[in-house]
C-alpha positions in Angstrom: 0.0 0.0 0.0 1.6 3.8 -1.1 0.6 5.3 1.9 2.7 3.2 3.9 5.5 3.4 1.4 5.3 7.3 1.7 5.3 7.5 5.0 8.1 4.9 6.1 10.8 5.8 3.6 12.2 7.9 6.1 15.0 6.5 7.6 14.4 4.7 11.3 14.5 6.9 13.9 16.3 5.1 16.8 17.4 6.6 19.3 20.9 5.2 20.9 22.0 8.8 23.0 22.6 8.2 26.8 24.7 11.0 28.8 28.1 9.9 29.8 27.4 10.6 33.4 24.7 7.9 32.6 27.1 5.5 31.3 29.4 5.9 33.9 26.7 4.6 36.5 25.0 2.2 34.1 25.0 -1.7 35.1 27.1 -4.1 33.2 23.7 -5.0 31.7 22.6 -1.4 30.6 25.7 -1.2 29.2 25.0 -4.1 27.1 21.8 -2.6 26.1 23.9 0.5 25.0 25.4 -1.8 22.7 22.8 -4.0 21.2 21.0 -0.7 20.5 24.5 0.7 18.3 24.7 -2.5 16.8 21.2 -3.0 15.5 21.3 0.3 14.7 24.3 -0.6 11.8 21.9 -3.7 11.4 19.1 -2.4 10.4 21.0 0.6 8.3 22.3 -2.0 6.3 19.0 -3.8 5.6 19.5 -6.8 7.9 15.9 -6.6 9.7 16.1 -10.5 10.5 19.2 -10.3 12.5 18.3 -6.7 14.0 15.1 -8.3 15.7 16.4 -10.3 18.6 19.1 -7.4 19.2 16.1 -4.9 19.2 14.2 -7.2 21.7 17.1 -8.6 24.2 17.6 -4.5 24.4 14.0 -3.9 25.4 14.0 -7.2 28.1 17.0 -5.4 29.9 15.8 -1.8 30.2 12.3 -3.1 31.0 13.7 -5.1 33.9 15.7 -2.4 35.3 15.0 0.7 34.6 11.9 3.0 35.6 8.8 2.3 33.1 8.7 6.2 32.6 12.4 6.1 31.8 12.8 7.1 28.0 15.4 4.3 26.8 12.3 2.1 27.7 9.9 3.8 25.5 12.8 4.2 23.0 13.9 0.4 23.0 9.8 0.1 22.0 9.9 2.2 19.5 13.1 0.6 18.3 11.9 -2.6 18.1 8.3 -1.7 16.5 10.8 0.1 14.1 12.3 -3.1 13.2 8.7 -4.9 12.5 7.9 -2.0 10.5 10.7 -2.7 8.4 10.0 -6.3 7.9 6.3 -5.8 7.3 5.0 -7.1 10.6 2.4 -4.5 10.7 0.4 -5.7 13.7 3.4 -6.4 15.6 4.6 -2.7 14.6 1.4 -1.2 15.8 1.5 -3.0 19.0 4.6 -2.5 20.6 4.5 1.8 19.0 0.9 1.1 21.2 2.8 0.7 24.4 5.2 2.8 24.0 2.9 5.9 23.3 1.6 5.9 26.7 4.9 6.2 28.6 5.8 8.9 26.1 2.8 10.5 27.2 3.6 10.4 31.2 6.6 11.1 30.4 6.1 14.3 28.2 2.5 15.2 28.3 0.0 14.0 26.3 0.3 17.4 23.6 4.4 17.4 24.0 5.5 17.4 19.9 7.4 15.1 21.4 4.7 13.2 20.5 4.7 13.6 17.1 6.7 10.4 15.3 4.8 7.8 17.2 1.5 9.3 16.2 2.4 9.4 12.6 3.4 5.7 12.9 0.6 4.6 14.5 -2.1 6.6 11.8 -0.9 4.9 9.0 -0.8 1.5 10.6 -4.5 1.9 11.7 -5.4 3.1 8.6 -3.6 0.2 6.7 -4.8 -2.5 9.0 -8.1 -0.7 8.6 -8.9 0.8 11.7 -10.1 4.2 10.3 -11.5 5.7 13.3 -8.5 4.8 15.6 -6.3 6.1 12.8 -8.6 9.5 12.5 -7.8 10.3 15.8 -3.8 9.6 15.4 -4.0 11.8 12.4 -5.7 14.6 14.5 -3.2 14.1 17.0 -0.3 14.2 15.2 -1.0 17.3 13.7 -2.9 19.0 16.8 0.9 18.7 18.4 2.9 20.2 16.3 0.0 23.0 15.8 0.3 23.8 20.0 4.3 23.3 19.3 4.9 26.3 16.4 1.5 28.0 15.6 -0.9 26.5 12.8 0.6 28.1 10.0 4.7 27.1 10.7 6.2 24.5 7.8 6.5 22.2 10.7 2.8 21.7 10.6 2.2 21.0 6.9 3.5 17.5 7.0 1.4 16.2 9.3 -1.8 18.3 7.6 -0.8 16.8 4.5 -1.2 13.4 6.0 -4.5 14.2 6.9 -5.7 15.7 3.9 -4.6 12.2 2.2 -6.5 10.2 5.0 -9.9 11.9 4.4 -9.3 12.1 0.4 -8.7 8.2 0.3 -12.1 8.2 2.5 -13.6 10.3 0.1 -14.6 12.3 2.7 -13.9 15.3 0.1 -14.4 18.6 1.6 -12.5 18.0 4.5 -9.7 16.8 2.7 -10.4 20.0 0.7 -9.9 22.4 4.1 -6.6 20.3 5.0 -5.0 20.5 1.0 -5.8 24.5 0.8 -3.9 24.7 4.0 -0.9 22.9 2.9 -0.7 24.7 -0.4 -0.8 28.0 1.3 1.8 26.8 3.7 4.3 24.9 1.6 3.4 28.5 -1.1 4.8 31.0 2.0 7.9 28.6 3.2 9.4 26.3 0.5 8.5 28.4 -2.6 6.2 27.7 -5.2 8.8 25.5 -7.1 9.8 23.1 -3.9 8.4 19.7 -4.5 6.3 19.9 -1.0 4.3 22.5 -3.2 4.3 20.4 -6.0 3.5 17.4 -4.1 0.8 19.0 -2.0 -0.8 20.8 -5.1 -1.0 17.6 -7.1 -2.8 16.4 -4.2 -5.6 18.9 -4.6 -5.9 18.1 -8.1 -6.0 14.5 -7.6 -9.0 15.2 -5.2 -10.6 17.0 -7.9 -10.5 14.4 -10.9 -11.7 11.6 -7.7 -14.3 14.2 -6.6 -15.6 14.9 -9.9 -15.6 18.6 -8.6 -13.4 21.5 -10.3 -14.9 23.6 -8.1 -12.4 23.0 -5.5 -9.7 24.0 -7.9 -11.6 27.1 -8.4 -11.8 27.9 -4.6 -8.0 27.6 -4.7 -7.2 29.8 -7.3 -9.6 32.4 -5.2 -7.8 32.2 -2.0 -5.0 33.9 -3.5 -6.9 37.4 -3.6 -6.8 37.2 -0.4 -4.8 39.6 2.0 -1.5 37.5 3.4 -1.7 34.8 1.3 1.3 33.9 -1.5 0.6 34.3 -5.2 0.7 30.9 -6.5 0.7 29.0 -9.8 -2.0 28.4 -11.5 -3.9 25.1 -10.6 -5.4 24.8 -13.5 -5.5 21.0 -13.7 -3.9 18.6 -16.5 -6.6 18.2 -19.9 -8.4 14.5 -19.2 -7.7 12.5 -22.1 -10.6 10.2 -22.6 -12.8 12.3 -24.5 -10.0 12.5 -27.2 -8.9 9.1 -27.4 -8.4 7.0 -31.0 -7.7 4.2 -28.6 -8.4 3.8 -25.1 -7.2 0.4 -23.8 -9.3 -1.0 -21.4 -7.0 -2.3 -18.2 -7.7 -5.7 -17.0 -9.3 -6.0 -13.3 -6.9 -8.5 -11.7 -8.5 -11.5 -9.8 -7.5 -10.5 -6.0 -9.5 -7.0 -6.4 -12.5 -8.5 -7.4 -12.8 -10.9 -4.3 -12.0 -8.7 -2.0 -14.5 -6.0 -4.1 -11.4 -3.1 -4.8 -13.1 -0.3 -7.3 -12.9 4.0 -7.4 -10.7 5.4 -9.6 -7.5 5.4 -11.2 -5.5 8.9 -12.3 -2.8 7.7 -14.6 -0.7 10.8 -15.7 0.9 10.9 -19.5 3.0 12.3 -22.0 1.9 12.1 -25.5 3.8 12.7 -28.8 3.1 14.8 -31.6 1.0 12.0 -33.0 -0.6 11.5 -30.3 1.1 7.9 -29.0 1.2 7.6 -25.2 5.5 7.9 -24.3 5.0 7.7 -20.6 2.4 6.6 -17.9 2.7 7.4 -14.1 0.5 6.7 -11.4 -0.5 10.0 -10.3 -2.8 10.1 -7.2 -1.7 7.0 -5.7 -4.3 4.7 -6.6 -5.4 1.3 -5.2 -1.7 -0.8 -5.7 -3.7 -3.6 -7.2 -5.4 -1.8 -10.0 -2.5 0.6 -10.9 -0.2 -1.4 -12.5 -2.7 -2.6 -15.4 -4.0 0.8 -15.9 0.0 2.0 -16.7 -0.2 -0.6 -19.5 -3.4 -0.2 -20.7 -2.4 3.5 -21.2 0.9 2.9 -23.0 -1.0 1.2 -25.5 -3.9 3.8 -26.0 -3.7 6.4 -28.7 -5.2 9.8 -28.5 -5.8 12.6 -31.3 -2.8 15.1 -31.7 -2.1 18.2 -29.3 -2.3 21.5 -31.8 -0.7 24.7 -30.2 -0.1 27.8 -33.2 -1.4 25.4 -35.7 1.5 22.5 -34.9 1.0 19.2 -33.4 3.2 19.2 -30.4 4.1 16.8 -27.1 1.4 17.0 -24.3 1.0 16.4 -20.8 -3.0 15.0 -19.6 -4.6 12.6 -17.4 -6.7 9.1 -18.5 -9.3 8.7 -15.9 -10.0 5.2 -15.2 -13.1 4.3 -12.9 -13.6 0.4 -11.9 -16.7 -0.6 -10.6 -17.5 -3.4 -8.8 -19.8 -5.6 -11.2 -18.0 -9.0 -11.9 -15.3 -7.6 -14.0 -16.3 -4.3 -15.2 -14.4 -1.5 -16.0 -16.3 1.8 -17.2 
């Protein structure tokens, strides 16, 4: 699933710190925890998850044994280890031990400390993957209501967590709040990183996709509008890519693999392309990170579709547009 992908790609933050007047005082045992924390650190940098684990869980077993449960190398050695599921896929084992270590991080820091923040975004996206949508609403809310009380509603630091958000509720089609969170994030990522940073790009890409899903340019439109107003950046336009179908020769119909159809996977698919001057598909992308199971045949059903020529000043040129693809739940249909 993308949004997992997306979210994880960042690299694992362990935490291995202690104070040297810590270590000076630490137990033969501590000390070993010290280094089974370095060394599955390298470990898991390097890819070796399998050999990581029982280094990530003998660490745990000491500091829980001696050490207060408030103490942070506890929470850290929990969130080390549900690091190391993570990375090999064990979702549920992920989610719980990022579960247990979210309430010591809480006694520890307060329950709205930023502090916060990592563990909440972990545990969002694992809720919302193993579908637990409401559990992973809240997260979502969370995560971003702490780095709001942290630096203000409108500071970079917030966007990233918004933009989560904004992807949660737009993947629940629930459209017009993903709507509120997107227009936030585009004004944000505008003011900070520059209307040519890829956060904009990204986050702007995002509002389109939500259009083409929603069936509704009019949220596009509100967009362009909030620029006239006082304080806020001038933006690119977000005038969204021409959709394609309406001007196809051929439109290749993708094939609706068996796996989706059991489990009853539909919506839509975005695929974004470049065509030449005659109007042959020379690239396909997935562009609003649709379901993973109905993407890939809508890339090849695209490269083999054929569309009529792009004219600018009266010369057929290379274009950039979108082929909307909408599955449907029927036995195998595809509209």
């Amino acid at each position: 699933m993308k949004i997992l992908i997306l979210l994880f790609s960042a690299s694992l933050f362990l935490s291995t710190f202690i104070s040297t007047s810590h270590q000076e005082q630490e137990s033969p045992e501590l000390k070993e925890a010290i280094e089974l924390t370095n060394s599955l650190v390298k470990l898991f940098n390097e890819g070796k998850y399998d050999e990581a684990l029982p280094l990530a869980k003998r660490a745990l077993q000491i500091r829980e044994k001696l050490l207060p449960r408030t103490d942070q190398r506890v929470s850290n050695a929990l969130v080390n280890l549900a690091e190391v599921y993570l990375a090999k896929k064990d979702y549920n084992s992920a989610k719980q031990n990022f579960e247990r270590a979210l309430p010591l991080q809480e006694e520890r820091f307060g329950p709205t400390s930023e502090k916060l923040g990592p563990t909440l975004d972990r545990l969002a996206v694992l809720y919302h993957y193993l579908g637990n949508t409401s559990k992973a609403e809240d997260m979502y809310q969370r995560a971003l209501a702490v780095r709001e009380k942290a630096f203000g509603p409108e500071n970079v630091k917030v966007a990233e967590p918004l933009f989560s958000l904004a992807r949660f509720y737009r993947y629940r089609k629930d459209f017009d709040l993903a709507f509120a969170s997107y227009k936030r994030v585009v004004n944000i990522y505008g003011k900070f990183s520059g209307v040519t940073s890829a956060e904009f790009d990204r986050a702007s890409t995002g509002l389109m996709c939500l259009a083409y899903e929603s069936g509704n340019n009019a949220y596009l439109k509100e967009a362009e509008m909030m620029q006239s107003l006082p304080g806020t950046p001038l933006l690119p336009s977000l005038e969204p890519y021409e959709v394609l179908n309406g001007r196809a020769v051929k439109l290749e119909k993708p094939d609706y693999p068996p796996i989706p159809i059991y489990y009853g996977v539909g919506g839509k698919v975005i695929v974004l392309v470049e065509i030449d001057e005659k109007g042959k598909v020379i690239s396909a992308s997935d562009m609003c990170q649709g379901s993973p199971y109905l993407v890939e045949s809508c890339i090849r059903a695209a490269l083999k579709s054929r569309f009529t020529p792009t004219i600018v000043s009266g010369v057929p040129s290379k274009a950039m547009g979108v082929i909307q693809y909408r599955f449907v739940h029927q036995g195998t249909r595809f509209r």
